[in-house]
C-alpha positions as CSV (number, residue, x, y, z in Angstrom):
1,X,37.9,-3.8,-7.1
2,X,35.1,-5.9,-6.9
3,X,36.9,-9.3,-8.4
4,X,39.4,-8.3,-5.8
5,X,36.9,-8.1,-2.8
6,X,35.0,-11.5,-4.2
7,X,38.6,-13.3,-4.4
8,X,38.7,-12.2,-0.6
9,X,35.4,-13.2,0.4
10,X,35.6,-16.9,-1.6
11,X,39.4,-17.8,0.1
12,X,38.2,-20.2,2.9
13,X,39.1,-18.6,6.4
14,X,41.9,-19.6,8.5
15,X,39.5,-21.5,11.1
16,X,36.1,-22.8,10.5
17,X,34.7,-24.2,13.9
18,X,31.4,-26.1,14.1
19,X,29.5,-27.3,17.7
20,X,26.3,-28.9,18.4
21,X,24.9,-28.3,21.7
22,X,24.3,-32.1,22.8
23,X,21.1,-30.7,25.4
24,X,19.6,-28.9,23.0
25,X,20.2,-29.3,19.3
26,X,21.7,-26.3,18.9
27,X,24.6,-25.4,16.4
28,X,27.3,-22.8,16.6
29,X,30.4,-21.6,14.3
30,X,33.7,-20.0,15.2
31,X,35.5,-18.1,12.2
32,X,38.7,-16.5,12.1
33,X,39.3,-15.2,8.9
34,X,43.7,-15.0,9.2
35,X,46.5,-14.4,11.6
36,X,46.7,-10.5,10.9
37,X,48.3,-8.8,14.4
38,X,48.2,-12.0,16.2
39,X,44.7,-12.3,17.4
40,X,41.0,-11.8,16.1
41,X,37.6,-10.5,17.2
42,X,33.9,-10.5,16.5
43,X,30.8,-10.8,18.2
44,X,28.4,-13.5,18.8
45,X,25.0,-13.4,17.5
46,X,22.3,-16.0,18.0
47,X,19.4,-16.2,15.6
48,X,17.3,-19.2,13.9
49,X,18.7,-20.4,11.2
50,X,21.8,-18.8,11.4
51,X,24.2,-20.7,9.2
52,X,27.9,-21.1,8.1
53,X,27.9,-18.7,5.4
54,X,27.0,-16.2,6.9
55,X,29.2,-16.4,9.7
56,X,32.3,-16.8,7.4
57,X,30.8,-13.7,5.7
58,X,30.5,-11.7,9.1
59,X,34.3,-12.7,9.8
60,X,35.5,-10.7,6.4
61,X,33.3,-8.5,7.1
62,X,35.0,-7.8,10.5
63,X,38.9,-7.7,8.8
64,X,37.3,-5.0,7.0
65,X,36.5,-2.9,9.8
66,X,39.1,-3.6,12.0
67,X,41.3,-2.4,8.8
68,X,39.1,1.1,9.5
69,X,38.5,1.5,13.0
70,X,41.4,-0.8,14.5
71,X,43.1,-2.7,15.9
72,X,45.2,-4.3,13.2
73,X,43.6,-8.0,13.6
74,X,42.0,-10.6,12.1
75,X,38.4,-10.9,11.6
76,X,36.1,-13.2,13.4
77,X,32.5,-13.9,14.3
78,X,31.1,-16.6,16.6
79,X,27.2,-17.5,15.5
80,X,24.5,-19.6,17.0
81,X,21.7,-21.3,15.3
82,X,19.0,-21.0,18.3
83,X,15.7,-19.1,18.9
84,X,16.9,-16.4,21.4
85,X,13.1,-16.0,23.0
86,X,14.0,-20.1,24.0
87,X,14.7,-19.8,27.8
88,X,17.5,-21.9,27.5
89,X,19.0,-18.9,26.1
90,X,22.0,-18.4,28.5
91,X,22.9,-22.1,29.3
92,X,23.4,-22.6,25.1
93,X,25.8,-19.1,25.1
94,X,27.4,-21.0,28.4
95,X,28.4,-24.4,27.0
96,X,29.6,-22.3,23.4
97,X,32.2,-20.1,25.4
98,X,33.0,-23.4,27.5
99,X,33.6,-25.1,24.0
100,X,35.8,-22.9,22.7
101,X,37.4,-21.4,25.8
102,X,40.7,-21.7,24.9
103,X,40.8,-19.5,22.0
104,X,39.2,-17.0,24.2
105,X,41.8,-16.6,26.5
106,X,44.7,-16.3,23.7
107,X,43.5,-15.4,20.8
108,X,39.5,-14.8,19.7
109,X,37.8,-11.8,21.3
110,X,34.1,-11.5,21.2
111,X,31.1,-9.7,22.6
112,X,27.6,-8.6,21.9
113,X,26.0,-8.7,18.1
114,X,22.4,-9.7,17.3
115,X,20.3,-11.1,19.9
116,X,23.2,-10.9,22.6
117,X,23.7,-8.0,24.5
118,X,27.3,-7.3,25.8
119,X,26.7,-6.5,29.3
120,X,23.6,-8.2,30.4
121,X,24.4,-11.8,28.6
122,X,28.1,-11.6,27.6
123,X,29.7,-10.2,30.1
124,X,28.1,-12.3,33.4
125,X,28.6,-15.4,31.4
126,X,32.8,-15.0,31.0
127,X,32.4,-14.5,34.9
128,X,30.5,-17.5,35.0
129,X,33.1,-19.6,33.4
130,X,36.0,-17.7,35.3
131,X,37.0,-15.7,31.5
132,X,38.9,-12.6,32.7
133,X,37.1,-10.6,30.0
134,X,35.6,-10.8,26.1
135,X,38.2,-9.1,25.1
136,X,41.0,-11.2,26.9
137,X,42.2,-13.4,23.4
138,X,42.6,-9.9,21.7
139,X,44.8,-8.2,23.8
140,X,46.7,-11.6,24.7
141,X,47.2,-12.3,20.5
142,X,47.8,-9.0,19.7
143,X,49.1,-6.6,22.1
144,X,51.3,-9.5,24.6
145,X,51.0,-7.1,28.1
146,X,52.5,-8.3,31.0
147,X,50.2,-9.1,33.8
148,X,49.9,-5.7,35.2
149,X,49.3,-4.4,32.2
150,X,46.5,-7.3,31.0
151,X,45.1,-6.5,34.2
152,X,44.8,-3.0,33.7
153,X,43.6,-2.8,30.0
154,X,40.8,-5.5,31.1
155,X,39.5,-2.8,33.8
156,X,39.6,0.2,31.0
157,X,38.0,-2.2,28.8
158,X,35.1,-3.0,31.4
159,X,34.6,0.7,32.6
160,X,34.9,1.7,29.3
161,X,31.8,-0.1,27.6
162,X,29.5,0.1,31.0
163,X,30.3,3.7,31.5
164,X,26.8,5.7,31.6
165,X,26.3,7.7,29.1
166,X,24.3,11.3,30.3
167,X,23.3,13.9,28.2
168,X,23.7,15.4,25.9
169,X,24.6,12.5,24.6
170,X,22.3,10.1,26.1
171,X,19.0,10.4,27.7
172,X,18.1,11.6,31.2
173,X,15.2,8.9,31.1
174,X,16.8,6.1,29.9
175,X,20.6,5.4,31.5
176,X,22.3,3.8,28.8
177,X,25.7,2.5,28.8
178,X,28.2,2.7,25.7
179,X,27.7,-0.5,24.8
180,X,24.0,0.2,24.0
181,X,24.5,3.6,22.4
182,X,28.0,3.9,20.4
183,X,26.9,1.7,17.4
184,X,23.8,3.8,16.6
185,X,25.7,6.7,17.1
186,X,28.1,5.8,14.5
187,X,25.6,4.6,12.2
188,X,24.6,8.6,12.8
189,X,27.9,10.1,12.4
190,X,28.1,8.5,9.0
191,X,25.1,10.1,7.7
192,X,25.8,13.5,9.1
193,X,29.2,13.7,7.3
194,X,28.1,12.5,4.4
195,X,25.4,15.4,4.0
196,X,27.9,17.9,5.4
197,X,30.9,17.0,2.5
198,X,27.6,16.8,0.3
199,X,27.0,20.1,1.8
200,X,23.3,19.6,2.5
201,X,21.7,20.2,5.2
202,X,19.9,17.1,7.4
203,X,17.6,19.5,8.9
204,X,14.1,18.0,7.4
205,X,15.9,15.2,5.8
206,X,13.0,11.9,5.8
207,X,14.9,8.9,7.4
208,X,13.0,5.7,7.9
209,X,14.8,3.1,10.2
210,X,14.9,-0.9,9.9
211,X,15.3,-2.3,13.4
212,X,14.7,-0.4,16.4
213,X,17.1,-2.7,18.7
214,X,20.5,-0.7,20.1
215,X,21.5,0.3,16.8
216,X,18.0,1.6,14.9
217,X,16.8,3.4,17.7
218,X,20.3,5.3,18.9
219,X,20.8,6.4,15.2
220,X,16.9,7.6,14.9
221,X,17.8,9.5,18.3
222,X,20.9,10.9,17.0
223,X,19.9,12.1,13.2
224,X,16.4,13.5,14.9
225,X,18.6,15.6,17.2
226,X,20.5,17.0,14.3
227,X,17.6,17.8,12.5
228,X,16.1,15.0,10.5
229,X,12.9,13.7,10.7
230,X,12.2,9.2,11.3
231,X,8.8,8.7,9.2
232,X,8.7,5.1,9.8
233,X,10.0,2.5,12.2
234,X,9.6,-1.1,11.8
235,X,10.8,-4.0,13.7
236,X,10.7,-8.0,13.6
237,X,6.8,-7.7,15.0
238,X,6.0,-3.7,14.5
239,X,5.3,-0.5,12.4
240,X,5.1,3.1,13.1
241,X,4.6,5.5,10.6
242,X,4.4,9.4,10.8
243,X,4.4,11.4,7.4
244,X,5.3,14.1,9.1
245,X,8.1,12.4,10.6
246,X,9.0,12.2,14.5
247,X,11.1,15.0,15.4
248,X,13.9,14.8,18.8
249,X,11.4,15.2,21.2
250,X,9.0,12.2,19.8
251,X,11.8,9.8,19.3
252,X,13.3,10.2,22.8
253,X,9.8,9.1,24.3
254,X,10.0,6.5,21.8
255,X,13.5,5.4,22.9
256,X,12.8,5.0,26.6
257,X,9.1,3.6,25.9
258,X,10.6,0.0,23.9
259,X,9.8,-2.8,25.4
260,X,12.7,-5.8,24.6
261,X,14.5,-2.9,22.5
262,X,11.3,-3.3,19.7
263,X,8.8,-0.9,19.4
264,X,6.6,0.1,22.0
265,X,3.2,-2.9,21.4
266,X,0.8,-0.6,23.5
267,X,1.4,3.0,21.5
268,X,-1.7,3.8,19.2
269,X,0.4,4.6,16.4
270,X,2.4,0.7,16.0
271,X,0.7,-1.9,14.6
272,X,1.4,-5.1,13.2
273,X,0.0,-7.5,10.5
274,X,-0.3,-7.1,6.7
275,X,-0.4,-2.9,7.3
276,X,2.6,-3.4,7.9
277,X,3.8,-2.9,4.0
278,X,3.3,0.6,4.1
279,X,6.7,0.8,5.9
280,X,8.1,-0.1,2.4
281,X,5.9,2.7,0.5
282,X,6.6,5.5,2.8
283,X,9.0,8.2,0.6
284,X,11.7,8.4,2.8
285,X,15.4,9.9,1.8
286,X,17.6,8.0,3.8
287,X,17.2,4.2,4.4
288,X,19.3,2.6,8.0
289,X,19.1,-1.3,7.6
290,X,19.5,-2.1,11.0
291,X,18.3,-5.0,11.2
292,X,18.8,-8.5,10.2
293,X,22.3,-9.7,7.9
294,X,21.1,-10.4,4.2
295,X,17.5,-8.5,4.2
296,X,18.1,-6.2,0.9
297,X,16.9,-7.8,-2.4
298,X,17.3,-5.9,-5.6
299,X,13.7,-6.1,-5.3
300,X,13.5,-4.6,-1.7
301,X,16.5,-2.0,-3.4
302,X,14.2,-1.2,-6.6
303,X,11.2,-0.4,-3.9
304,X,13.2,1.8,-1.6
305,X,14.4,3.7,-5.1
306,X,10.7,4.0,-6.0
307,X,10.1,6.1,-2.5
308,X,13.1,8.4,-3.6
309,X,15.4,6.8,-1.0
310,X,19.3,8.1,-1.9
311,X,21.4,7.2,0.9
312,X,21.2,3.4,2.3
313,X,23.4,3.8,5.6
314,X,24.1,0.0,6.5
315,X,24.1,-0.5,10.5
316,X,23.6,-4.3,10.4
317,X,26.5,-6.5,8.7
318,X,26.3,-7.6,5.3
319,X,22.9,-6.3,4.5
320,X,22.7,-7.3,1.0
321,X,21.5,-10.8,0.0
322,X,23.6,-12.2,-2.4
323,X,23.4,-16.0,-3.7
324,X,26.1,-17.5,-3.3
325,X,29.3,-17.2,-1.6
326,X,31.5,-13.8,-3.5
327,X,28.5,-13.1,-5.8
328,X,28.3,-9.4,-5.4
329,X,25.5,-8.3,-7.9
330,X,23.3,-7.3,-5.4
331,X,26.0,-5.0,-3.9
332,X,27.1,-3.4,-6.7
333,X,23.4,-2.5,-8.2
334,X,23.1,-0.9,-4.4
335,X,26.2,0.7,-5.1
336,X,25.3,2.4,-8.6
337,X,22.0,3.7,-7.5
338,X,22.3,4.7,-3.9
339,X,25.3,6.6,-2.0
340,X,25.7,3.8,0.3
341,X,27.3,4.0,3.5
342,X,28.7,0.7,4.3
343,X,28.4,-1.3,7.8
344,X,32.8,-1.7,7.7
345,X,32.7,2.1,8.5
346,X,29.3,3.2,9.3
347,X,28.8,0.1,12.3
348,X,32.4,0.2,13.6
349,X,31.2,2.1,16.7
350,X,32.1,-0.7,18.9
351,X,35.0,-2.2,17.3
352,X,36.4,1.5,17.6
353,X,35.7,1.2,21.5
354,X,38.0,-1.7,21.9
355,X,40.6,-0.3,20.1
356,X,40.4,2.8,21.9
357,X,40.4,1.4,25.3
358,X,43.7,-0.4,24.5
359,X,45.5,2.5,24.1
360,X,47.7,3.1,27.3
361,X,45.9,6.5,27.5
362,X,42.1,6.0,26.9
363,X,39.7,7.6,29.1
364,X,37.1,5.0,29.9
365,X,34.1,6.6,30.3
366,X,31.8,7.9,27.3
367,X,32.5,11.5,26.1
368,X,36.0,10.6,25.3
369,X,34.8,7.3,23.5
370,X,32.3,9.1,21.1
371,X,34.9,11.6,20.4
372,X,37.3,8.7,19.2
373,X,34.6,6.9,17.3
374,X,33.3,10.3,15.5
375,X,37.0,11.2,14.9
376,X,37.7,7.8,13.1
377,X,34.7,7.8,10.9
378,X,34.8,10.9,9.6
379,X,38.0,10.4,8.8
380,X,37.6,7.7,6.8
381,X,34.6,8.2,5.6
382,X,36.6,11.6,4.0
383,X,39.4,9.3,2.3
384,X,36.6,7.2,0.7
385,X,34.9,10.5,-0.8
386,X,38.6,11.4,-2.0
387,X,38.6,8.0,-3.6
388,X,35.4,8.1,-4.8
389,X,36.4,12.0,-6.4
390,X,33.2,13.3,-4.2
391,X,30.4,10.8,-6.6
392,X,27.6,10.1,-4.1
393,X,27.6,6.6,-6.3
394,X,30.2,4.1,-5.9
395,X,30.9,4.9,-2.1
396,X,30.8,0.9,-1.3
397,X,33.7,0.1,-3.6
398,X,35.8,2.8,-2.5
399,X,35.3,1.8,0.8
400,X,36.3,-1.9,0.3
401,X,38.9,-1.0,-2.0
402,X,40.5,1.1,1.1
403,X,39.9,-1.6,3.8
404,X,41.8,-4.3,1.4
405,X,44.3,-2.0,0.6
406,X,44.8,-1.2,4.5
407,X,44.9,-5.3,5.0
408,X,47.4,-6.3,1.5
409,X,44.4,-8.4,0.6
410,X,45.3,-9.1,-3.4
């Protein structure tokens, strides 16, 4: 399996756009990994020193997930190389969908991903440049409505990712949409299953979270509801850690207390400089990387062992750091020594929303979105236990070796 899924990741994509932003320096890549179904999608993400790679990597990683949580497409990712804090921010995203406009509207659909939020950023700049939706290239490519029916799927799609999301599955305090909440929530769902085919209980269960953005901070609200307990937070700038581990009540002030979706600068118990580290030495049971692509070493693996750590659930993209393009030896030493939940099932919360909404009977609002994303994960995160013969080891190949199997990839 894992020659197959490094042949995969080393055959150079269908489409490899580069752009550099003549006003500011900036650089930006379009990948589409193949033709599958007619169309492809990814989001766009903007960090420093985002390059190539990576974005050819986040493509695959995308025909992965799709191959899980639907539709049958392609894989794609759009990735700038900017500081997002720059307030030039929105006029760089601007001139990138300008560039490559064209593909938007027939074939490449995109949306939020690091550092770009769907409905605050995305969204009001396709109405800038007169795109009918993010989505648009997808259903063009791949579904080929008529105009009525474009124009209808576009208004399920809109409603569906800005619906409010109210308790019980959100939080009274803090209006959240589905955009902001169904990733985490898969993340979540991932972890939950897992314990309950490993039939353990997650009540008590010491999670420590990587990221506190949309996706940290959703799961961490989810897993505390159901019983676990987050003893330490950490995020680009910040640290929290509780050894007796935040409970529902502690994380939902947490949630609606962020400030830029990082942890809350003015609460007693975050700090930042070289304290820091003890994030890394806290013993913890369950690991969520949701943070940065690439930011698990075997080093960083050996020291998350070392704190008894025995499920790594991945909610950022390709979290493990390999050196070169199809090396895989930090993924499979992940693989032997943790049960590892991968990001193609585990973060395909929003993918799973798209595909949803384009069925001719989707509800667009949230309840009936969270049902269709828990329903898909658990299902397939079922087959790849079946796979797998129920080992809590080797739960990343089995799940790539049912994604290429789902896609014909040889």
């Amino acid at each position: 399996m894992w020659r197959r899924y490094a042949a995969f990741v080393r055959t150079p994509p269908l489409m490899n756009i580069a752009w550099q932003d003549p006003e500011t320096g900036a650089r930006a890549w379009l990948v589409i990994n193949s033709d599958r179904g007619g169309a492809a999608g990814g989001g766009t993400r903007m960090r420093p020193g985002m390059g190539a790679r990576e974005v050819i990597y986040l493509a695959k990683a995308m025909e992965l997930k799709f191959a899980i949580s639907g539709p049958a497409i392609a894989g794609a990712k759009s990735g700038i190389d900017f500081d997002p804090a720059d307030p030039r921010k929105a006029r760089v995203l601007e001139r990138w969908y300008r560039a490559i406009a064209p593909l938007l509207r027939d074939r490449y659909g995109t949306g939020g991903d690091l550092n770009v939020d769907e409905v605050l950023e995305v969204l009001p700049t396709f109405e800038r440049l007169g795109l009918v939706h993010p989505q648009e290239g997808v259903v063009r490519g791949h579904i080929r409505p008529d105009a009525a029916g474009l124009s209808a799927i576009m208004r399920r799609m809109e409603d569906g990712i800005e619906a409010r999301v109210d308790e019980p599955l959100g939080v009274s305090a803090a209006p959240q949409t589905v955009a902001d909440l169904i990733t985490g929530f898969g993340v979540a769902t991932a972890i939950r299953r897992f314990y309950t085919r490993m039939d353990r209980p997650l009540e008590g269960v010491r999670v420590k979270l990587e990221g506190f953005g949309n996706v940290g901070a959703a799961c961490g609200l989810y897993l505390a509801r159901a019983g676990a307990r987050i003893v330490a937070i950490s995020d680009a700038l910040h640290t929290l850690v509780d050894a007796h581990g935040l409970g529902a009540g502690s994380l939902e002030q947490l949630f609606t207390s962020r400030h830029d979706k990082m942890l809350p600068p003015d609460d007693a118990r975050v700090y930042t400089g070289p304290d820091r580290e003890s994030f890394w030495q806290t013993p913890a049971d369950v690991f969520v990387c949701a943070a940065i692509s690439e930011s698990l070493t075997t080093a960083m693996l050996e020291r998350l062992d070392a704190t008894g750590v025995r499920v790594i659930a991945c909610g950022a993209n390709q979290p493990f750091r390999e050196v070169k393009a199809g090396s895989t030896r930090v993924a499979q030493f992940a693989d032997r020594r943790f049960s590892v939940l991968p990001d193609i099932l585990s973060n395909c919360g929003m993918a799973r929303t798209f595909s949803y909404l384009m069925q001719s009977d989707a509800a667009p609002s949230a309840e009936p979105i969270f049902q269709a994303t828990q329903r898909t994960i658990e299902d397939a995160l079922d087959e790849v236990l079946d796979r797998a013969g129920n080992r809590t080891t080797t739960l990343l190949a089995a799940t790539l070796g049912m994604a290429m199997d789902r896609i014909g990839a040889q």
